[in-house]
N, C-alpha and C positions, 0 to 999 in steps of 0.2 A: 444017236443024236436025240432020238425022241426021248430017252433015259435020261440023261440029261433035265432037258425041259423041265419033263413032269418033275423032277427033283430040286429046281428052284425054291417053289414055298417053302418046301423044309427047311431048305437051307437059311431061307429067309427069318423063317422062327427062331431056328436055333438062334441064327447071330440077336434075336432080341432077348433071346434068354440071357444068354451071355451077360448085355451087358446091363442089366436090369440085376442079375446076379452080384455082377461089378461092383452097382452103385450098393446095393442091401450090404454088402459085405465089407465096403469101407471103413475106415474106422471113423469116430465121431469126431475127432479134432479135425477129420480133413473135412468133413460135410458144413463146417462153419470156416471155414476161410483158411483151415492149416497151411501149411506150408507144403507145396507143392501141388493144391488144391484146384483142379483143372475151373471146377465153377466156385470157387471161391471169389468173394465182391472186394475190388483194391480197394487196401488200405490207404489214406493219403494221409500224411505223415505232419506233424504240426512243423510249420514253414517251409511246406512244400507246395503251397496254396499257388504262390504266383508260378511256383513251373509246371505244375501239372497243370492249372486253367488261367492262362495270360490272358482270353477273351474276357473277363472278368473285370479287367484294369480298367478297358476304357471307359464304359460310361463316367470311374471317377475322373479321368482324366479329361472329358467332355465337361463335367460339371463345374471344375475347376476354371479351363477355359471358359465358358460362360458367366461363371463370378468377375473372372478377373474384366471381360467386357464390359460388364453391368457396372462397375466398378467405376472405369477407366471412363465411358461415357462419361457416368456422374461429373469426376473429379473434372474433363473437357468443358462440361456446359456450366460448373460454378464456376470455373476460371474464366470463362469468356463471360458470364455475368457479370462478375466484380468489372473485368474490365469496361463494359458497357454502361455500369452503373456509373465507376470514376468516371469516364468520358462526359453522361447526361450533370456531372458536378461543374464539371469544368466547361459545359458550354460547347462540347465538340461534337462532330458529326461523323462516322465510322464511314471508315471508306469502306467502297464497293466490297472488295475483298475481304475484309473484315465482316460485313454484313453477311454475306454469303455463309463464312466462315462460322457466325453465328449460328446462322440459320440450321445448319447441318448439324451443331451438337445441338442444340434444341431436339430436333427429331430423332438423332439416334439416341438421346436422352431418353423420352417421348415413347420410343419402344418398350423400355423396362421400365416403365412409369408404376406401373401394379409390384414391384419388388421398391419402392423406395420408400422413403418413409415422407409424411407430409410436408418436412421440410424442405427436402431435395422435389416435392412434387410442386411446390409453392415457387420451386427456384425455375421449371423448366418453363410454366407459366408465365411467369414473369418477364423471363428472357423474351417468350414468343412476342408478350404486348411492347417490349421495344424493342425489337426486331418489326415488327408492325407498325410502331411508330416511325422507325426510321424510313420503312418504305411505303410511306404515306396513305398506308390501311389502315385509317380511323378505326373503322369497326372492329374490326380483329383484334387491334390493341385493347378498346374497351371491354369486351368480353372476354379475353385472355386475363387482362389487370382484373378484373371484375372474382375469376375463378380462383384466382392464385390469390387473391384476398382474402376470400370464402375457404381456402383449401387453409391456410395457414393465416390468422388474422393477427398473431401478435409479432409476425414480420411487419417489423415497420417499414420497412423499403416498399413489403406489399401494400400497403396501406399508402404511402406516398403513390407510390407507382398509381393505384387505382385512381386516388383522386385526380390527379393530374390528367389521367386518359380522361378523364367526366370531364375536368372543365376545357381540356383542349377538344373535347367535342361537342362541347357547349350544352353541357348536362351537369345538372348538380348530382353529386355521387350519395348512394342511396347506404343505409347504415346496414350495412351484411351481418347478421349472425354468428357468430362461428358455430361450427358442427358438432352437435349433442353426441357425447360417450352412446356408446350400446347399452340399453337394460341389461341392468344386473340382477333383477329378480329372481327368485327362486322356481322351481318345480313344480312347485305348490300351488303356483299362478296360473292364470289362464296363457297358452301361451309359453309355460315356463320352458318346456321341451326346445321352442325354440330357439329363446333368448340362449339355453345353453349350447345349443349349436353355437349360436354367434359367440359366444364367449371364446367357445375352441377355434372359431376363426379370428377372433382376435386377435389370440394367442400364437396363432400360426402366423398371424400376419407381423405382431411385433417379433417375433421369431427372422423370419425374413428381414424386416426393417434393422434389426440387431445385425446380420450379416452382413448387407453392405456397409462399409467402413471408409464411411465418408463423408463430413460434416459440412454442413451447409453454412456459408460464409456470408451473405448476406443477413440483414437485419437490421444495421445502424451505417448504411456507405450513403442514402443519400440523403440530400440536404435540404431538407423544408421542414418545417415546425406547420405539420397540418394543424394543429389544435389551436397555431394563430389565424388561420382562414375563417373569413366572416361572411357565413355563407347567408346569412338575411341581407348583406349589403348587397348580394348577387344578383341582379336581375333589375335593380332597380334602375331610375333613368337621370340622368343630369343634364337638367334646360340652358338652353342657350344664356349667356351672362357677360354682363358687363362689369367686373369688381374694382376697387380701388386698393390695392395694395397698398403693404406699412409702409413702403418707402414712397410714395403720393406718385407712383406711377398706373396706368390704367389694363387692366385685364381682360382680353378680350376672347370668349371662347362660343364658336358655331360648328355643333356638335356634325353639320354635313359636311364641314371640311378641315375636319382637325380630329385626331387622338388624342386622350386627354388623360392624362399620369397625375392623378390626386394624392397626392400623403397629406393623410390626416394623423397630426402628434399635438398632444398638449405638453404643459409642465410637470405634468400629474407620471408623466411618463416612467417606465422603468428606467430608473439611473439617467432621467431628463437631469438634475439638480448636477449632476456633474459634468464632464469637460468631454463633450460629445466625438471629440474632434481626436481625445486617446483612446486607443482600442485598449483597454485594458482586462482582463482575465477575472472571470469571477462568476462562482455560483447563482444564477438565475432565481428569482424569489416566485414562489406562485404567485399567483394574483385569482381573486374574484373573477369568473365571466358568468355571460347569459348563457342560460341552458335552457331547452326547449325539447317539448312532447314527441312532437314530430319524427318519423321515420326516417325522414333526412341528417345528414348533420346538423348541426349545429349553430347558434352566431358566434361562438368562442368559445366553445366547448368548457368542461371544468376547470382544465386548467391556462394559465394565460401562457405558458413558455411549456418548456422541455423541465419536467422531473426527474432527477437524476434518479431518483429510486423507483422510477416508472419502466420496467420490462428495460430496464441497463440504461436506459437515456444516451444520449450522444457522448456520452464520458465513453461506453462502453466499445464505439467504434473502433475495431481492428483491423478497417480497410489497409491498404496497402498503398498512400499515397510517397511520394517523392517530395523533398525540399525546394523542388524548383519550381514551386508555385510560388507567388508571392499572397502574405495575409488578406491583400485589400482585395484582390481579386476574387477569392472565395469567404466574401462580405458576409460578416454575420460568425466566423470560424476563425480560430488560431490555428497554426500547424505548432508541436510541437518542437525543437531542435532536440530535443532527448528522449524523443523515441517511443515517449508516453503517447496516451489517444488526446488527441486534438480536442480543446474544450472550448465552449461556445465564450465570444466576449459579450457584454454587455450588450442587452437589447439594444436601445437606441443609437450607442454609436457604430452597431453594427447594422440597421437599418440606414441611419443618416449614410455611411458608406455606401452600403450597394443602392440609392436612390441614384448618389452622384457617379458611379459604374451606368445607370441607365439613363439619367441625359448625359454623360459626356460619350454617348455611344450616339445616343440622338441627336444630337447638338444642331447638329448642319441640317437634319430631316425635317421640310417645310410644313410636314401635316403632322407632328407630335408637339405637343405641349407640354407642361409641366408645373405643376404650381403646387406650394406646401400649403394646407389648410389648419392654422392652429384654431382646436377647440374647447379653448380655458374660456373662464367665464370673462366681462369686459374690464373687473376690479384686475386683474392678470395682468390688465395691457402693461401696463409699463415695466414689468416685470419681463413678459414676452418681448417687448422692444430690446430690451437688454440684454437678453437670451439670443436674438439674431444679431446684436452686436459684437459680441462673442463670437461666436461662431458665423461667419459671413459666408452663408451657403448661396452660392450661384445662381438662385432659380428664385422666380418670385411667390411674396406672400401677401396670405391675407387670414385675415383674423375673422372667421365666421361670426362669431358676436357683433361685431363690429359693421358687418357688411351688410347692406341694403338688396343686395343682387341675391343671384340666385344660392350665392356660399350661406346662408341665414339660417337654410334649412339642418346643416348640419351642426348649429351653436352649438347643443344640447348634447352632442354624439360621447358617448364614454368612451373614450379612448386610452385603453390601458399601457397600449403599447404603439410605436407607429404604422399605420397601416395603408398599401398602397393600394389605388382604386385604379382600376382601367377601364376607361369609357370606350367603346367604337365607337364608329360615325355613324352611328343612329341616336348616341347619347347614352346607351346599356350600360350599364357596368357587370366587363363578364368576368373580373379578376378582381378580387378585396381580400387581399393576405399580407404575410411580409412579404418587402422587396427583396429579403436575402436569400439566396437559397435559387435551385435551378430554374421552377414554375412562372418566376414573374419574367422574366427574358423569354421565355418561350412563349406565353403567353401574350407578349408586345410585339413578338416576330411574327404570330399569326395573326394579329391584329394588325399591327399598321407594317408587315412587311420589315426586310432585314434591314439595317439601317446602314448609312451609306456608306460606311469607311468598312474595314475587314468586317465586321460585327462580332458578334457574343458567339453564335453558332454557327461554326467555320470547318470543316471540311479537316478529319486530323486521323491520321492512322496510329498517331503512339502518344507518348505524354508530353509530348512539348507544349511549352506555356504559350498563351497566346501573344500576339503583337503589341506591346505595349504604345497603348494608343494616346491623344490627348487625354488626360483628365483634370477639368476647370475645377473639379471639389478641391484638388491635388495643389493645382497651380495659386489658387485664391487661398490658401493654408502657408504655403511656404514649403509644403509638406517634396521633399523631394528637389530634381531638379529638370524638370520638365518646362517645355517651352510652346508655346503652341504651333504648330506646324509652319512651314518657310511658305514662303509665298511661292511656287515652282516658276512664275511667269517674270522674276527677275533675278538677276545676274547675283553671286555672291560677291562681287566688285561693288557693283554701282548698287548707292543705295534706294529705296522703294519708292516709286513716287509719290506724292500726295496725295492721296485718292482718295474717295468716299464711298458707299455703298450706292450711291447714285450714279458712279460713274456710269457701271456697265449692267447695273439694274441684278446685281447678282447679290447675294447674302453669306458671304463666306466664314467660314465659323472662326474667322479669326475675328472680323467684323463684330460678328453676333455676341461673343465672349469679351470684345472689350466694350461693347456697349451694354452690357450686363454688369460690367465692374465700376462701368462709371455710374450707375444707376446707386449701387449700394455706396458708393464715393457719395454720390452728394446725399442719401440716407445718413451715412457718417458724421460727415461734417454741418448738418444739420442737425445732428442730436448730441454733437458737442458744444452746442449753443448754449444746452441745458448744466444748472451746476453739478450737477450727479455725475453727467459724461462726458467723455473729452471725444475729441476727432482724431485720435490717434488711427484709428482702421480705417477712417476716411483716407488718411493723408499717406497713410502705407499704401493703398491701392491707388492713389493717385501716381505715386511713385511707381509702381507696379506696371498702372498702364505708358508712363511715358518711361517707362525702361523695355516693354516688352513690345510696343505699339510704335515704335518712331514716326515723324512722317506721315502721322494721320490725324484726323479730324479729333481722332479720342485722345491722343497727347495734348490737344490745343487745349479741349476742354479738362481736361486734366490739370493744367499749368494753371486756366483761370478758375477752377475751382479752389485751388491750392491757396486765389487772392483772396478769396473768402473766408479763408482761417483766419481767427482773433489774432492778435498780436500778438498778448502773450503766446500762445500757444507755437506762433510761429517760433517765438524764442525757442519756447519749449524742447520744439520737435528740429529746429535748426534748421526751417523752411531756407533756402535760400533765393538771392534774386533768380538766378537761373533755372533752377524750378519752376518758378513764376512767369518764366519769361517774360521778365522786365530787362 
């Protein structure tokens, strides 16, 4: 046994001789990988990649799926944008669910915010400040519109959007920068080392911004002409007044218990000289404005309207609107029927429209007022008389040259185009832009509250048009076939009874609107006295009201208005006795 033992070690050498022998004596093809080569290193064979290491696959298949997320977000929070944008056009309010709904691509947006490029960064922004609007976080909105401005400034939506957060939070919006390129200096420079770091992140970055593939849709969906906002008339205050409007009735405004809706237009107006009353289509001309030093905007910035060759102008909108709006509704815009982008109509009679969209919204509201302000010089006047004879707009006027009250102050005002002022009841005025467009209705609803029938800003989860309500611009045109609301408190048998505004101490807008018609009735037929004019729009609204008004005080005076027409004329117009009620 012990023989044995001690003969281990050797035995143990030899077997290393052996194989130390083995390897020296190999041949050389097999010591690099021959065939049949016990330590020879595998070969992997070209397109044997994915079966011999399938661990390999995934990270691309993980990269992919993260693209397509990054992606997918995107294309979620521009598509609920447009949608929220058309909505802020049309005046509606995103239901709960929808809101929610927003909210959530916002942020999952928001996470891959560093992989987009500033357009889609400019969109998520935006969404958040009206998503904030809608859930009545002032602040959030302004600082969110405020970023998304700064992030992307030749987004005109952003640029709408920001202002709008400024004046609905009773701030004038401040003139943003947009953001300076990276130095592109040289080496050579102090500093250069660095700049060319940033250059390769630049690069890396437009790299990435090149891979997601998804273009940002916003730019021309909403609808205000900031460059008509006159932000020096901002701030200023309008004293209590007593005026005497053109047609010799009296104007009575105290800034503690009334909202006050000023449009100030002259003759001088863009496309005044024609027929206010047709929307018709047609290239916007610049105009002259005031420009100023100051860091804030502007009083009319350079230009007076929208330049079509300015960053695509409103020709260039490719929203995504439906035919079942109607023109008058979105005042100030045509929709097109062939499919083309929707092109602005003329200044003026797209102003004079949506004025009369915001009193026949207010009509019946005891604390909103209304009053057009012509500021031509007083050699005008009888020109401008003639100009409201034509056109017999519903709401009263007065001629600031002409006025003794407190209208005097703005004789002198340039008035390129029309422009509407909103006072509170302190007398401020925190709104002076056009009336067309989303800003001035939103701007009235926070001020004097929603007005009393459905309103402008209504409660809408999809694109239905809104309730087609009274409109006196409408009715006082011929325009249509609209009637003013039934009286609910009588029978469709028995007809109305006599009544006045006296009876039950109440002001019903059916009351309000024919005592508004008989007003410009006897302006009418007072200024067909003269040999220049006839009383033909007197004697139509006289008609008007005793076809639309039976039964009331305003037919009676209607009838004996009608005895006040000349003879001839009576001929003329075929007045009859029963007319007259004779």
């Amino acid at each position: 046994m012990s023989k044995y033992l001690l003969n281990k070690p050797v035995v143990g050498i030899i077997a290393a001789c052996v194989v130390i022998s083995s390897v020296l004596i190999r041949p050389a093809g097999a010591q690099f990988g021959g065939a049949g080569g016990a330590l020879a290193p595998t070969r992997i064979q070209y397109g044997d990649y994915d079966r011999e290491r399938p661990q390999n696959r995934q990270p691309v298949n993980r990269r992919q799926q993260a693209q397509q997320s990054i992606e997918t977000a995107a294309r979620e929070m521009d598509r609920m944008l447009v949608q929220i944008l058309e909505m802020v056009n049309r005046q509606a309010r995103p239901q709960p669910e929808m809101l929610d709904a927003s909210k959530r691509a916002a942020t999952a947006a928001g996470k891959y915010a560093s992989r987009y490029s500033a357009a889609l960064k400019c969109e998520i922004l935006m969404l958040r400040a009206w998503n904030g609007y809608f859930a009545d976080d002032m602040p959030t909105a302004v600082m969110a519109a405020a970023q998304a401005y700064k992030t992307n400034s030749t987004n005109r939506d952003a640029e709408a959007t920001y202002v709008a957060m400024s004046l609905l939070m009773d701030r004038k919006p401040k003139k943003i920068a947009p953001r300076k390129p990276r130095p592109t200096s040289g080496n050579n420079s102090r500093g250069g080392r660095r700049n060319s770091r940033g250059d390769s992140y630049t690069r890396t970055q437009n790299a990435r911004d090149a891979a997601v593939n998804v273009n940002a849709s916003s730019g021309n969906i909403l609808h205000l002409n900031v460059d008509a906002i006159d932000f020096d008339l901002i701030g200023r205050t309008v004293p209590p007044m007593k005026v005497n409007c053109l047609n010799s009735t009296t104007f009575d405004y105290d800034p503690a218990r009334s909202t006050l809706c000023l449009l100030f237009w002259q003759l001088g107006s863009r496309d005044a000289s024609g027929e206010p009353n047709n929307m018709t289509t047609g290239t916007p001309q610049s105009t002259p404005g005031r420009s100023t030093d100051r860091g804030d905007y502007g009083g009319r910035g350079d230009r007076g309207d929208y330049d079509e060759r300015d960053r695509g102008g409103r020709g260039d909108y490719n929203g995504r609107r439906g035919d079942e709006y109607e023109d008058d509704y979105d005042a100030g815009y045509r929709q097109s029927d062939t499919g083309r982008p929707p092109k602005r109509v003329d200044s003026f009679a797209g102003e004079m429209t949506a004025y009369g969209q915001l009193f026949g919204s207010y009509l019946a509201h005891p604390k909103v007022k209304f009053l057009a302000v012509n500021t031509d010089p007083v050699r005008s006047a009888p020109t401008v008389v003639n100009k409201l004879l034509e056109s017999p707009w519903p709401w009263a006027h007065v001629m600031a040259a002409k006025s003794t009250g407190g209208m005097a102050r703005y004789a002198n005002m340039d008035c390129k185009q029309p422009t509407l002022a909103i006072a509170d009841t302190s007398g401020t005025i925190k709104y002076a832009g056009p009336a067309a467009g989303f800003l001035a209705p939103m701007m009235l609803i926070r001020i004097a509250g929603e007005p009393p029938s459905d309103g402008s800003i209504r409660q809408s989860g999809g694109r239905t048009p809104p309730r087609t309500i009274f409109n006196p611009l409408k009715a006082l045109l011929g325009g249509g076939k609209q009637r003013p609301p039934a009286n609910t408190r009588t029978s469709g048998t028995t007809p109305p009874p006599n009544r006045t505004d006296e009876d039950d101490g109440e002001i019903t807008p059916e009351s309000y609107q024919a005592g508004k018609l008989l007003e410009y009735a006897k302006m009418f037929i007072s200024a067909g006295r003269k040999p220049v004019l006839t009383s033909k729009k007197g004697i139509d609204t006289c008609r008007q009201i005793i076809r639309d008004y039976p039964n009331t005080k305003y037919e009676q005076e209607a009838r004996m208005l009608l005895r006040r027409v000349p003879e001839y004329e009576r001929k003329r117009y075929n007045i009859t006795d029963e007319e007259m009620g004779l």
